[in-house]
C-alpha positions as CSV (number, residue, x, y, z in Angstrom):
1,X,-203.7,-24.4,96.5
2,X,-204.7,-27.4,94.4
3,X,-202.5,-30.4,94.2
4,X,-200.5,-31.5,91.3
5,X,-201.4,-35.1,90.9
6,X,-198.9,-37.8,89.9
7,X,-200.1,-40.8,87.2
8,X,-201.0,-42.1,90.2
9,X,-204.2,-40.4,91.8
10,X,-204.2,-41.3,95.5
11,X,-200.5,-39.9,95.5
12,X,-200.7,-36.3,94.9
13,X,-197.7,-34.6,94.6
14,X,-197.3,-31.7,97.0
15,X,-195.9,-28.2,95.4
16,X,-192.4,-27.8,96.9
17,X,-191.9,-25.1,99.4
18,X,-188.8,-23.0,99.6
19,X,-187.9,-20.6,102.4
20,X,-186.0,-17.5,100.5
21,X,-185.2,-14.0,103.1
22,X,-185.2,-10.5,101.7
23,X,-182.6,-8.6,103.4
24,X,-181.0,-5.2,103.1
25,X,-180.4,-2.0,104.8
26,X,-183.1,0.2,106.4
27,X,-185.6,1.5,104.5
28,X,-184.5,-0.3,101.5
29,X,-187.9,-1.8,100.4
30,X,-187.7,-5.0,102.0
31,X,-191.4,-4.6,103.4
32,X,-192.6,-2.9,100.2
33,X,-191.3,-5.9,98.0
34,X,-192.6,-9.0,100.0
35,X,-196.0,-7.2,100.4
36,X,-195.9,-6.4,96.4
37,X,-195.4,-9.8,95.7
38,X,-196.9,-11.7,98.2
39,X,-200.2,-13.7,97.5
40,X,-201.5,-13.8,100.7
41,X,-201.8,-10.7,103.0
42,X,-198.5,-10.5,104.1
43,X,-197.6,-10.7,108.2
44,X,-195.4,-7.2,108.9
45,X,-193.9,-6.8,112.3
46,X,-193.4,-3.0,112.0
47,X,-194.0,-0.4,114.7
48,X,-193.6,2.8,114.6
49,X,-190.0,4.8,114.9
50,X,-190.1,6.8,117.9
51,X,-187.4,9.5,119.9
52,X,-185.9,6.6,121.5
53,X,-184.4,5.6,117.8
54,X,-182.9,9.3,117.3
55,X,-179.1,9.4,116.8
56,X,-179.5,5.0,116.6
57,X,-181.5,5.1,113.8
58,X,-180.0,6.6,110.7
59,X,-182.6,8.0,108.4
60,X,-180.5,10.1,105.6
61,X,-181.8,9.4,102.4
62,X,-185.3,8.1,103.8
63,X,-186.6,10.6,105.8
64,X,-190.3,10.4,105.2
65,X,-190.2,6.9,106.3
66,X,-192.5,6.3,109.9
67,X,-192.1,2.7,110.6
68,X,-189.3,0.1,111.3
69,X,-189.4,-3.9,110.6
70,X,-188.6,-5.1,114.4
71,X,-189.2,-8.8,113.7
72,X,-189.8,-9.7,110.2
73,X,-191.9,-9.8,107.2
74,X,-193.8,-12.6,106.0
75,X,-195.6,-13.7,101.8
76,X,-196.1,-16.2,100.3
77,X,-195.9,-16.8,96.1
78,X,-196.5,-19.4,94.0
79,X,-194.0,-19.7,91.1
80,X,-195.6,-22.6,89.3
81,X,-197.8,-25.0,90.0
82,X,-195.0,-27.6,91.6
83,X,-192.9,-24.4,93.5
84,X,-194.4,-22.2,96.4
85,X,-191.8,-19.8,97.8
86,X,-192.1,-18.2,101.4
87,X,-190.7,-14.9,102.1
88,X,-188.9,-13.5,105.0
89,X,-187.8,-10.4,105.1
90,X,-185.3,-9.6,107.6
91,X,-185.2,-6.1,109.8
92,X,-182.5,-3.7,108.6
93,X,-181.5,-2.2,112.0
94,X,-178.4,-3.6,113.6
95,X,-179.9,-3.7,117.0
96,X,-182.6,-6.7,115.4
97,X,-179.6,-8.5,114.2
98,X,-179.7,-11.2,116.8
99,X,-183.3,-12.6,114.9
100,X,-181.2,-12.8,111.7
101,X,-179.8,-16.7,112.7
102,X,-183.1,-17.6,112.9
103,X,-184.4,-16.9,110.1
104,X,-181.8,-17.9,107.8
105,X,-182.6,-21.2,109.3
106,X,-183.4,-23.3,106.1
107,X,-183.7,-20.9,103.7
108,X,-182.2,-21.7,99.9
109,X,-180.8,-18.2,99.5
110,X,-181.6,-14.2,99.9
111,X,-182.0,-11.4,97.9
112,X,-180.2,-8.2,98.9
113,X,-182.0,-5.3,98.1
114,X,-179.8,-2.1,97.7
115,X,-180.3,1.5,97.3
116,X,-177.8,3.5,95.8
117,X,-178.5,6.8,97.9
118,X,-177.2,4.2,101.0
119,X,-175.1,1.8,99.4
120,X,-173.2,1.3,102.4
121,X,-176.1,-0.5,104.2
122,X,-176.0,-3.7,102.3
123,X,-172.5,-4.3,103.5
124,X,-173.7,-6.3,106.8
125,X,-176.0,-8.0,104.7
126,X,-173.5,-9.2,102.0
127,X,-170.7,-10.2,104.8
128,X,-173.3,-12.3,106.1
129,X,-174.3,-14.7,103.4
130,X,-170.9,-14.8,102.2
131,X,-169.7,-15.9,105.9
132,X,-173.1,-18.6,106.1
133,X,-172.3,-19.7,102.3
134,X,-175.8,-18.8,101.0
135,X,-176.5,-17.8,97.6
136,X,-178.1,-14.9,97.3
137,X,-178.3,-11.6,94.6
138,X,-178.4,-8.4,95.0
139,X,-181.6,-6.5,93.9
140,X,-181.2,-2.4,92.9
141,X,-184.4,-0.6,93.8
142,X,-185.1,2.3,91.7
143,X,-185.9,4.8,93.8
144,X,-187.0,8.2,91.6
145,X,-184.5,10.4,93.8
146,X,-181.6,8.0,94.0
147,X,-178.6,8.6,91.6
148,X,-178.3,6.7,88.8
149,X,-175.2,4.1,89.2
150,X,-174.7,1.5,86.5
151,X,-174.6,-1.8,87.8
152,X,-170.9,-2.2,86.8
153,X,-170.6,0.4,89.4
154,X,-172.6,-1.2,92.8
155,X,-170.9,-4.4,91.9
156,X,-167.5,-2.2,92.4
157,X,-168.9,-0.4,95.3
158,X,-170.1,-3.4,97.4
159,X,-167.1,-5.8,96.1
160,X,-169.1,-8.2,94.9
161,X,-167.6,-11.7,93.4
162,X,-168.3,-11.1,89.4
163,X,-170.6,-14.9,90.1
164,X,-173.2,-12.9,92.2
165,X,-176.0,-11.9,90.1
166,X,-177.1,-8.4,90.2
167,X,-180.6,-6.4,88.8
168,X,-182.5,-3.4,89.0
169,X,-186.0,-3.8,90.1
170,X,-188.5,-2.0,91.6
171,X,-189.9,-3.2,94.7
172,X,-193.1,-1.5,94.5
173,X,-194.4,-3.4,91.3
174,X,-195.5,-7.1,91.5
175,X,-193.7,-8.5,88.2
176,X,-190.8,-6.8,89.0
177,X,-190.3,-8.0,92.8
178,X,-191.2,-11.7,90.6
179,X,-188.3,-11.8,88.3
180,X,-186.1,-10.8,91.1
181,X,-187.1,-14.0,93.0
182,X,-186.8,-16.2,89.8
183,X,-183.5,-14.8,88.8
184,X,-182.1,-15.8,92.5
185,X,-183.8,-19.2,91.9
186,X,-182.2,-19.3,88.6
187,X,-179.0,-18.4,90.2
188,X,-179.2,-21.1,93.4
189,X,-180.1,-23.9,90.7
190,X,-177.0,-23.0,88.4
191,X,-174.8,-23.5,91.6
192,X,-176.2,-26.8,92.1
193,X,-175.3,-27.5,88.8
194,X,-179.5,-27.7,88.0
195,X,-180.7,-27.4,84.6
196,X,-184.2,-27.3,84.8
197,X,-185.3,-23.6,85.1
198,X,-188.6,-22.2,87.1
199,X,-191.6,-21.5,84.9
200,X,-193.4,-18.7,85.9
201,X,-197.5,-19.5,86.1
């Protein structure tokens, strides 16, 4: 990445890095989202579910799906020429829950990703930014088979507080995993009482 020079040119100015993680239930999209976006091939922990995870690993709603985030994800996207953000995103099973701590370590704030065939799934994730006080929003993915819920209604059915921002996206397409990550930054600068918004490149 080239520098962004100040009027001064032995003192460039080094893009800002911020750490945002992409949480969610299993088999929400988390994977799918960071590697849609991401810049840079993006680091996956996944392995493959196996008969040990039967009757622990609930997969109603997702059945087709073969692998499991055991670690985390890792991309990387530049915003604009002064903001690079770096993506974690988070494994969905409860038993990986004890990494969670970790990688919430500095991060600015989270996107929840939600699907409405499993809505139940983004409770852990919710309770657990509200508890640690970081911003985050909560991201729809529009799967084709999922029900059709206005977003009136998720807001209703996860409780959230009428300040959280909430979106459809879809997790598969580039732009659309984008504006999700702006509107959070949009949202984590508004509670900082920031005016200056992000500027796509």
């Amino acid at each position: 990445m080239d520098y962004v020079h100040s009027d001064r040119e032995d003192r460039p100015i080094l893009p800002t890095a911020i750490k945002i993680l992409v949480a969610g239930g299993f088999g929400v999209g988390k994977t799918t989202l960071v590697g849609a976006v991401s810049e840079t091939k993006p680091l996956r922990t996944e392995e493959l579910l196996t008969e040990q995870g039967v009757g622990v690993d609930d997969l109603s709603g997702v059945e087709a799906k073969s692998t499991t985030t055991v670690a985390m994800d890792f991309g990387r996207i530049t915003i604009s020429d002064d903001l690079v953000l770096y993506l974690f995103g988070t494994p969905g099973q409860d038993r990986f829950w004890f990494v969670w701590d970790e990688l919430a370590l500095g991060a600015l704030g989270a996107v929840v990703l939600a699907d409405t065939r499993r809505l139940a799934d983004c409770f852990p994730s919710v309770d657990y930014f509200e508890r640690a006080g970081l911003p985050f929003i909560v991201a729809v993915n529009c799967f084709h088979e999922a029900k059709r819920y206005s977003l009136d209604e998720v807001r209703l059915a996860l409780d959230l507080d009428p300040g959280i921002p909430i979106m459809l996206c879809d997790a598969r397409e580039k732009e659309s995993s984008k504006d999700v990550l702006i509107r959070l930054l949009q949202h984590v600068m508004k509670g900082r009482g920031l005016s200056r918004e992000p500027q796509p490149v």
